[in-house]
BADRENFI-588818 format. One record per residue (C-alpha): z, y, x; residue number from 1. Coordinates in pm, 1 decimal, m for minus. Last residue first. Layout:
N
+----------+----------+----------+-----+
!        w !        v !        u ! num !
+----------+----------+----------+-----+
!        Z !        Y !        X ! NUM !
...
+----------+----------+----------+-----+
END
This chain:
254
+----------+----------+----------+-----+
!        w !        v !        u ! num !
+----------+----------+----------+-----+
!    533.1 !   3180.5 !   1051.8 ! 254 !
!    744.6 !   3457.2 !   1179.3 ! 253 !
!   1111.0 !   3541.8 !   1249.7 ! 252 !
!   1287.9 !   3242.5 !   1227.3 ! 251 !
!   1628.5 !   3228.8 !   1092.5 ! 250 !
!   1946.4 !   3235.8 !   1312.6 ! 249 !
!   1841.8 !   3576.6 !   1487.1 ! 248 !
!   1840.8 !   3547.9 !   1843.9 ! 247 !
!   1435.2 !   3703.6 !   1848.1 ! 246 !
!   1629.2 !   4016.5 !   1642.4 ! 245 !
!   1828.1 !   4098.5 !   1944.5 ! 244 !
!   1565.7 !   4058.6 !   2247.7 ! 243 !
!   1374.5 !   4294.4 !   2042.9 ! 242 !
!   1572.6 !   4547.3 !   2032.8 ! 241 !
!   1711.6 !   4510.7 !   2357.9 ! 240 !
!   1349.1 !   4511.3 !   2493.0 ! 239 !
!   1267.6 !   4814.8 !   2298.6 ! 238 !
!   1593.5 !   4994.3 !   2373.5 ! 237 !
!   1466.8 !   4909.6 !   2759.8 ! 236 !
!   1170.1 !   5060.9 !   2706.9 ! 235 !
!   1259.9 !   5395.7 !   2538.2 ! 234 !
!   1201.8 !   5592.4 !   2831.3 ! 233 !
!    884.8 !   5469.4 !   2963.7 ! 232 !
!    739.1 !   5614.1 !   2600.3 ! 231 !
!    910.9 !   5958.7 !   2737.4 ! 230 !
!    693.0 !   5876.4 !   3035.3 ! 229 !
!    364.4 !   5817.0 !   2926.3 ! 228 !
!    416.4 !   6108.8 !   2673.1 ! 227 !
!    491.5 !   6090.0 !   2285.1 ! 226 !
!    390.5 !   6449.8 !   2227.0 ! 225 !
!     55.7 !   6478.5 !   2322.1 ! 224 !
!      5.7 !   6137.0 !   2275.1 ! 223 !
!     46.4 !   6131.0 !   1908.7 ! 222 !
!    331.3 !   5852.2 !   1857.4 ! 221 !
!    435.7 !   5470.6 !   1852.7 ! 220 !
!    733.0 !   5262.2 !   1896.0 ! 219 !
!    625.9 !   4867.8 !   1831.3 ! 218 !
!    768.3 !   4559.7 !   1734.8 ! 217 !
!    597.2 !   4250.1 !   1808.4 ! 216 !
!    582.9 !   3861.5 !   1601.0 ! 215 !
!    588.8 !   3526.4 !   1641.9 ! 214 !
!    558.9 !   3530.0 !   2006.0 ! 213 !
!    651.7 !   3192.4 !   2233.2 ! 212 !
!    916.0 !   3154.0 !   2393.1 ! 211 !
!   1033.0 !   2798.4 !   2282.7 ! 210 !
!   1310.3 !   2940.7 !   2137.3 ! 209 !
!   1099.7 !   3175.1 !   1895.8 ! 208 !
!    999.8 !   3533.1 !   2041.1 ! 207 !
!    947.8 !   3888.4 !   1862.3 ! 206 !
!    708.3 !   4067.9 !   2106.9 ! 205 !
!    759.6 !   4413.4 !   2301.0 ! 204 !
!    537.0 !   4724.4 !   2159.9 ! 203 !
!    445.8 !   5053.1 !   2336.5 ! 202 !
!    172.8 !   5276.9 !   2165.8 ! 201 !
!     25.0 !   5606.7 !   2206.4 ! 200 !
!   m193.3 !   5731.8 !   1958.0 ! 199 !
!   m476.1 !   6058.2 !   2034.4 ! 198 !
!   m740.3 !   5875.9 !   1865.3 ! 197 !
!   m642.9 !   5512.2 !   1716.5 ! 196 !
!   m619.8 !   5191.2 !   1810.8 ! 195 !
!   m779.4 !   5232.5 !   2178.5 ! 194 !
!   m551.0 !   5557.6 !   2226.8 ! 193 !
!   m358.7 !   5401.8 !   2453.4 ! 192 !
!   m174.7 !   5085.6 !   2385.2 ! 191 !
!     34.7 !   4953.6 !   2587.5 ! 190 !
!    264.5 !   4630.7 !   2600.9 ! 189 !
!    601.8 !   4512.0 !   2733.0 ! 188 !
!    720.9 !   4193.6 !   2835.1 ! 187 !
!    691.2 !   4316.8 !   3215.6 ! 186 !
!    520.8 !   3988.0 !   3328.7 ! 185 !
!    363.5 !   3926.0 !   3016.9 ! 184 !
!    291.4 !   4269.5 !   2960.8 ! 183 !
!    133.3 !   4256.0 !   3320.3 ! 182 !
!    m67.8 !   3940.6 !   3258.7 ! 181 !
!   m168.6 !   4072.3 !   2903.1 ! 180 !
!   m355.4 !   4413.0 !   3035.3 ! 179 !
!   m520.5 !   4191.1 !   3319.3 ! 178 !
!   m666.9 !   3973.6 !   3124.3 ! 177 !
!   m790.0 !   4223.8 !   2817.2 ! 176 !
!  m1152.2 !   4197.0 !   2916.5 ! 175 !
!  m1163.5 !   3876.1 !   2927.0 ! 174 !
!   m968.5 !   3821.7 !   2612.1 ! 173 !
!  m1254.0 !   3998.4 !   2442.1 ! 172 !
!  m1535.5 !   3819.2 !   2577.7 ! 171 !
!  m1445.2 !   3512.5 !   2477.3 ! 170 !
!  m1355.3 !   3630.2 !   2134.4 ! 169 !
!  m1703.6 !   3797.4 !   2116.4 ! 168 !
!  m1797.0 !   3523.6 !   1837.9 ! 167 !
!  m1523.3 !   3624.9 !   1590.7 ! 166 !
!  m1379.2 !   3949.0 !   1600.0 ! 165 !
!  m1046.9 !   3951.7 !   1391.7 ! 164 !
!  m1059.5 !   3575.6 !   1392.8 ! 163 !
!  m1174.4 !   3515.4 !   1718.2 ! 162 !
!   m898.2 !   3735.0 !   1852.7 ! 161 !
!   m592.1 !   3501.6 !   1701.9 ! 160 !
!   m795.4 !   3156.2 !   1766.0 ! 159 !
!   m814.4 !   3240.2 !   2087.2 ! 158 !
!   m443.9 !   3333.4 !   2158.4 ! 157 !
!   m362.6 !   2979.0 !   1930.6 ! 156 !
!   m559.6 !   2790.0 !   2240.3 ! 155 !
!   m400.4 !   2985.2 !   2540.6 ! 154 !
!    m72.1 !   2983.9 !   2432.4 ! 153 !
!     86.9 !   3274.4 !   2326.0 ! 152 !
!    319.2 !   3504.6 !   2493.7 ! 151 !
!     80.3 !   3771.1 !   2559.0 ! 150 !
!    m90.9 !   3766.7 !   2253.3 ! 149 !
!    192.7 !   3862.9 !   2100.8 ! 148 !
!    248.0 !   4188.0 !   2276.6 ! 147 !
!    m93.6 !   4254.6 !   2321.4 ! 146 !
!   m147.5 !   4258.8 !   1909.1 ! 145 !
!    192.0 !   4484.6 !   1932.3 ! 144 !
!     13.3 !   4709.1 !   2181.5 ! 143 !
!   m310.4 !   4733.1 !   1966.4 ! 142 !
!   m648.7 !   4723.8 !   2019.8 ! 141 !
!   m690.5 !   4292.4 !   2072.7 ! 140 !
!   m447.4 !   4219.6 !   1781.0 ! 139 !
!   m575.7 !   4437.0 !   1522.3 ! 138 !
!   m323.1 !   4506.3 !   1246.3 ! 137 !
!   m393.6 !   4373.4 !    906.8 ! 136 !
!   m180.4 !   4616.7 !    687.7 ! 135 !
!     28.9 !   4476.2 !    451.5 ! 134 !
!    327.2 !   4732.2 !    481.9 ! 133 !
!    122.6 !   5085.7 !    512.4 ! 132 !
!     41.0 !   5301.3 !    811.9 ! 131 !
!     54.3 !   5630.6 !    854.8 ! 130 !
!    m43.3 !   5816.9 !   1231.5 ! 129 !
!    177.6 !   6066.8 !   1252.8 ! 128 !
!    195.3 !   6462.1 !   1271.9 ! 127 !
!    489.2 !   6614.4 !   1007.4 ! 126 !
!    716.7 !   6476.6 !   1250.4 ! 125 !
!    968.5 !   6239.2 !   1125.8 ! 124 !
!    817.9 !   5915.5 !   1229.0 ! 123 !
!    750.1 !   5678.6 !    975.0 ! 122 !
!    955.4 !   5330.4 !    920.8 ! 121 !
!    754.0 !   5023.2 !    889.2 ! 120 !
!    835.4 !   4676.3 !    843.4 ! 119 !
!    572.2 !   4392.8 !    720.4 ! 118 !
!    235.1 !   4464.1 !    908.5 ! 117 !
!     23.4 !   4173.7 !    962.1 ! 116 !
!   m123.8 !   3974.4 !   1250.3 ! 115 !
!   m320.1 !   3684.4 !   1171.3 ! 114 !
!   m340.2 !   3350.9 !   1301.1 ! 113 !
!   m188.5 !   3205.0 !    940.0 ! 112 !
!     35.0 !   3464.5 !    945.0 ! 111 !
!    182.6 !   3643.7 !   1274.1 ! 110 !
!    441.4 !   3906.1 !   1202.4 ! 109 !
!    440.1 !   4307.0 !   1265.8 ! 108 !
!    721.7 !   4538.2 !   1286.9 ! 107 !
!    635.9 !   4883.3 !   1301.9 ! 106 !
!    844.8 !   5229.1 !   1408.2 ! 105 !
!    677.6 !   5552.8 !   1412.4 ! 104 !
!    839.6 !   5831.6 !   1624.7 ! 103 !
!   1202.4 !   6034.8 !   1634.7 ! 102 !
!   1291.8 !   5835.1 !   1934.1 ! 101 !
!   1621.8 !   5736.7 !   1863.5 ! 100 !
!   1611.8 !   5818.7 !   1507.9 !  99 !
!   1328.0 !   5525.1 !   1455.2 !  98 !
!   1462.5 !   5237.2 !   1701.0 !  97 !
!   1777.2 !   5237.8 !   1514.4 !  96 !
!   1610.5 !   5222.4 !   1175.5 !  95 !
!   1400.5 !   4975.0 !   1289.8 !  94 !
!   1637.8 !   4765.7 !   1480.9 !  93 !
!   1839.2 !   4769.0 !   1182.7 !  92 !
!   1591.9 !   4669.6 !    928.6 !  91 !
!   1439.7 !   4408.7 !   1090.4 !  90 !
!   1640.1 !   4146.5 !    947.7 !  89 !
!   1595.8 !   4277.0 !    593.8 !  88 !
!   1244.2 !   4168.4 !    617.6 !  87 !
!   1317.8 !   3806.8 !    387.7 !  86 !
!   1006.6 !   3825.3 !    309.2 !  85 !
!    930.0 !   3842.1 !    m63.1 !  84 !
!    730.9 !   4132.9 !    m47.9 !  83 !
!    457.1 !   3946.8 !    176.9 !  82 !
!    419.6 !   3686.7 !   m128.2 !  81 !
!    330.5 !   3975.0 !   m345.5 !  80 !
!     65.9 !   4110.5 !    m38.4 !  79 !
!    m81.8 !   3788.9 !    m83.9 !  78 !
!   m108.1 !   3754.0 !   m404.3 !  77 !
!   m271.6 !   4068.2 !   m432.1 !  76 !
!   m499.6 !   3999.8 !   m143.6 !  75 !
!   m588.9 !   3689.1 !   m358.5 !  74 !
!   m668.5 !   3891.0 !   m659.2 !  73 !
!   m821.8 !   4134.5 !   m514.0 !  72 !
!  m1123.1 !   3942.2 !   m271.0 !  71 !
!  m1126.3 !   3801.4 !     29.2 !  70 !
!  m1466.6 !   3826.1 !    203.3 !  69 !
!  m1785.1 !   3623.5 !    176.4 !  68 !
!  m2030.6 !   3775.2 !    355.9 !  67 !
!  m2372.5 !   3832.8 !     94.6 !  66 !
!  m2456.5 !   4156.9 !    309.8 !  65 !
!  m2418.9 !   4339.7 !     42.1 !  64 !
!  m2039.2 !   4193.7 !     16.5 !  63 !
!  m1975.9 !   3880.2 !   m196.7 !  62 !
!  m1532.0 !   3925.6 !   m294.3 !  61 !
!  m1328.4 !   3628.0 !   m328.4 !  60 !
!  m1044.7 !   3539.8 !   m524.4 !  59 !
!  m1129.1 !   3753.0 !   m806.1 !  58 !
!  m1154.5 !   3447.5 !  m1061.0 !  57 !
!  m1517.7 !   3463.4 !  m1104.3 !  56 !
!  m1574.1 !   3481.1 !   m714.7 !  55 !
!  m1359.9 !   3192.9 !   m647.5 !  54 !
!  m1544.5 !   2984.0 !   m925.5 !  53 !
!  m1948.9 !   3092.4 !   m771.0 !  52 !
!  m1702.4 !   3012.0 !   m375.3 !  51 !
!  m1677.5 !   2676.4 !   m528.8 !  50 !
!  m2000.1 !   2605.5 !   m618.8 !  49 !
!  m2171.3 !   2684.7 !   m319.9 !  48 !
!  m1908.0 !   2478.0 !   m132.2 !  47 !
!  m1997.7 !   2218.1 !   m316.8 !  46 !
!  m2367.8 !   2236.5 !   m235.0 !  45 !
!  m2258.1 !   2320.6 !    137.5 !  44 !
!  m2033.9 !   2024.9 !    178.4 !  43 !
!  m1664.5 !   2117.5 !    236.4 !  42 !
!  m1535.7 !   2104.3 !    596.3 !  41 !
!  m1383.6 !   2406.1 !    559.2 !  40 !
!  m1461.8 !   2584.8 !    866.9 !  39 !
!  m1826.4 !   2421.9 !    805.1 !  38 !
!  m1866.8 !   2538.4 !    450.0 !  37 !
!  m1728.7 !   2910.1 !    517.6 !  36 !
!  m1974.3 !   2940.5 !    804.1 !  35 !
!  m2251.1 !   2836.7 !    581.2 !  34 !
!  m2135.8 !   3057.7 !    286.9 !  33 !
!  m2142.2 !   3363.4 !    519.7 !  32 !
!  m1842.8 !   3456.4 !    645.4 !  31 !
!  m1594.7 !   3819.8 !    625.1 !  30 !
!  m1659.8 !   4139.6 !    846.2 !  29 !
!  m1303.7 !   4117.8 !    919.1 !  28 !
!  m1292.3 !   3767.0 !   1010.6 !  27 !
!  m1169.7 !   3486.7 !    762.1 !  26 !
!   m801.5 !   3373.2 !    738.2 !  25 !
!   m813.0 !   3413.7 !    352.2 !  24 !
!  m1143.3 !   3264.2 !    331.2 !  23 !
!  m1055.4 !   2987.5 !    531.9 !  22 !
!   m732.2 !   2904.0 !    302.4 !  21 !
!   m926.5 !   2981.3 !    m28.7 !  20 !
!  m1234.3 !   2709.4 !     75.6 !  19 !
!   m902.9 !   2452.5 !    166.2 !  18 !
!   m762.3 !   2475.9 !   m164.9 !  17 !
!  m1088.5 !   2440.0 !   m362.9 !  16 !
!  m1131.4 !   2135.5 !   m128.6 !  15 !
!   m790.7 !   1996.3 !   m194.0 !  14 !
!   m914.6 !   2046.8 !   m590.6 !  13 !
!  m1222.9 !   1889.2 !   m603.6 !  12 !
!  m1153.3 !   1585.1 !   m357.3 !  11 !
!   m767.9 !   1515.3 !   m488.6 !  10 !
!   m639.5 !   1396.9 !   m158.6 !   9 !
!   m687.1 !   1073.8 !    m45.0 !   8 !
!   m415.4 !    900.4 !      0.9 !   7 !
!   m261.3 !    833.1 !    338.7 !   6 !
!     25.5 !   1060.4 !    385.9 !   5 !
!    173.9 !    950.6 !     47.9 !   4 !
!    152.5 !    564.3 !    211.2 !   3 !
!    m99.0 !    357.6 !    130.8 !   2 !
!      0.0 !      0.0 !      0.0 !   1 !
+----------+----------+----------+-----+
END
């Protein structure tokens, strides 16, 4: 007799499931119905058929460009889901991460390879850079991306960048070798100005025992005012910060 593990999963369904769990983990710029067959593993006539259903039911979104992309009913569900974290955790570190340095304050978690946005706290200056809890953050232009990247292994670090870029992936984490070995080595990472115009970013990573990122936190601020060296500064409340929350009882990401 099979065991649980063994059965066959229910073909129609499991496959539904699977076509919603690669569109939801799906590149920017979305897939195109063959892609989103063979990620799936779903033939292409039934995965035809499928994505017709998902589009009825808001799930997923055709662009012009016929790229399958997630659509509003599953980015409300998943931003529904994403209020239900337990984010209370993060609260002190930052609040107290916030009024010492007057700037933005962002925690971000890994989810299903990517990197999401689920603290924030906005500077008190009347100039900032806003950003919103839910927010897919880039992981290759951004310090917290860096941060996690960093101190991940090699094979779940590709899988991070190809999603938010796909085929350059490679390429990418080429070009970024040198900027993770030092935040590695440091355990902090930079950003500057590659996210945005005029931002400045440091961000240290959330770890799990084994070491290994789950998440970043990150101070960030116009340039102009949040320097190279009053960024310096705040490193070591970073770290501590950081170091703090990663002890926490319950784990931090997913």
């Amino acid at each position: 007799m099979k065991t649980a593990t063994e059965l066959p999963r229910v073909s129609y369904l499991g496959r539904f499931l699977d076509l919603v769990q690669v569109v939801a983990a799906a590149p920017e710029a979305g897939l195109t119905l063959s892609e989103l067959a063979e990620e799936s593993g779903v033939p292409m006539s039934t995965a035809s058929r499928l994505v017709h259903l998902l589009d009825e039911q808001g799930l997923v979104r055709r662009e012009p460009d016929k790229r399958i992309v997630p659509g509003p009913a599953l980015l409300t569900l998943g931003l529904r889901a994403l209020r239900r974290l337990p984010t209370d955790r993060y609260h002190d570190a930052v609040q107290t991460l916030s009024e010492l340095t007057g700037e933005s304050v962002s925690v971000g978690l890994v989810f299903g390879g990517e990197l999401t946005l689920v603290a924030r706290r906005e500077s008190v200056h009347p100039l900032r850079y806003v950003a919103s809890v839910g927010d897919a953050i880039a992981p290759h232009r951004s310090a917290m991306g860096k941060a996690i990247l960093a101190h991940t292994p090699p094979s779940q670090r590709y899988q991070i960048v190809r999603q938010a870029v796909g085929a350059q992936a490679h390429a990418v984490l080429a070009d970024l070798a040198d900027e993770l070995a030092e935040a590695l080595e440091t355990g902090v990472a930079r950003d500057e100005e590659a996210f945005a115009v005029g931002l400045r970013c440091i961000a240290a990573p959330l770890l799990d025992p084994g070491g290994k990122a789950v998440g970043a936190i990150s101070i960030s601020g116009p340039s102009a005012r949040f320097t190279r060296q009053l960024a310096d500064a705040f490193v070591p409340e970073l770290l501590g910060q950081t170091w703090r929350v990663s002890q926490l009882p319950i784990a931090v990401g997913v």
